[in-house]
C-alpha positions as CSV (number, residue, x, y, z in Angstrom):
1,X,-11.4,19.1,-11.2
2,X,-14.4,17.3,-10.6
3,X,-13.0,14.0,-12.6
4,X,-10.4,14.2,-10.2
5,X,-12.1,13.9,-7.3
6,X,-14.6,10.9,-9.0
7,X,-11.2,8.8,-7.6
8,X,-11.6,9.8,-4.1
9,X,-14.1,7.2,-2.6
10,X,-15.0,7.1,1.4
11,X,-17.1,3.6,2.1
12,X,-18.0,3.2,6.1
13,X,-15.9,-0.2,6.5
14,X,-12.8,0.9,4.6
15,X,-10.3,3.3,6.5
16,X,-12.5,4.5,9.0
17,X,-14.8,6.2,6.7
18,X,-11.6,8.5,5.5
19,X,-11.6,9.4,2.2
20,X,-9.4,7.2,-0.1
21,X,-8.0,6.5,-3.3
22,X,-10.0,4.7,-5.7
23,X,-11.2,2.4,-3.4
24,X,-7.8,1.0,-2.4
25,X,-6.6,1.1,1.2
26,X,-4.5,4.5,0.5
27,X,-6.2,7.5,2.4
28,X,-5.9,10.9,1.3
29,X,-4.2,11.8,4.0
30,X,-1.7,9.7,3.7
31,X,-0.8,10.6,-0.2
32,X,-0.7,13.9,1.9
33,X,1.2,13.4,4.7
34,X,4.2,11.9,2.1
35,X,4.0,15.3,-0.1
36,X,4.1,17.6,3.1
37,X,7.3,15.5,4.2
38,X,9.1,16.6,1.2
39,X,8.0,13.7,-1.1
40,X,8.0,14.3,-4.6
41,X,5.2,12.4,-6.9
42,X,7.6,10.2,-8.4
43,X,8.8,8.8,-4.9
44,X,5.0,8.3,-3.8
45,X,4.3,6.6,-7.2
46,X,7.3,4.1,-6.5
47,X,6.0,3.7,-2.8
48,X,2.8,3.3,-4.1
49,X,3.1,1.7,-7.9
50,X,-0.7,0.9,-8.2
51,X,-1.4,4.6,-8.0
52,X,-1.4,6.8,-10.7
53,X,0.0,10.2,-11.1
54,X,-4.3,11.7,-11.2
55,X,-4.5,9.9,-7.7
56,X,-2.4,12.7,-6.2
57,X,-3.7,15.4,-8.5
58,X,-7.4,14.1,-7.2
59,X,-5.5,14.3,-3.5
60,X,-4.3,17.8,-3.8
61,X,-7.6,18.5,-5.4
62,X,-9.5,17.2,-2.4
63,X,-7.3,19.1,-0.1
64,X,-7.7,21.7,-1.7
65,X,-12.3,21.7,-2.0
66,X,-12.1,20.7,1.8
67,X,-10.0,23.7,2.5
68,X,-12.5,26.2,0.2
69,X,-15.4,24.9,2.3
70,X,-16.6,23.9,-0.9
71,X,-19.1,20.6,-1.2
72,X,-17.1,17.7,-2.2
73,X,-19.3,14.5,-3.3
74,X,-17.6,11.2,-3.4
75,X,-17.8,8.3,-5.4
């Protein structure tokens, strides 16, 4: 998992400090948000085409440290 979440970045002037994708202007939240409202990862992907199918892997994977209070260091 930790691989994973080397593609979650959070830089001050980018997203309001939210953690996002690979340094893009996708937040985790938002990659979030799309799978919550029923979203499969092939309909993000073709929202999305410069993300990769490990970009919502590392999103569920960040969910899911935040969620087991567990430290989670970005790149």
């Amino acid at each position: 998992m930790n691989s994973l979440l080397e593609r979650i970045t959070i830089e001050p002037g980018k997203a309001g400090g939210r953690p996002c994708i690979r340094g893009l202007r996708v937040r985790v939240q938002d990659v979030l948000e799309m799978l919550a409202a029923g979203m499969t990862s092939a309909e993000v992907l073709a929202e999305y085409p410069y993300l990769e199918a490990d970009d919502i892997r590392a999103a569920l994977a960040y969910a899911t440290a935040a969620v087991a209070d567990t430290a989670v260091v970005a790149a």
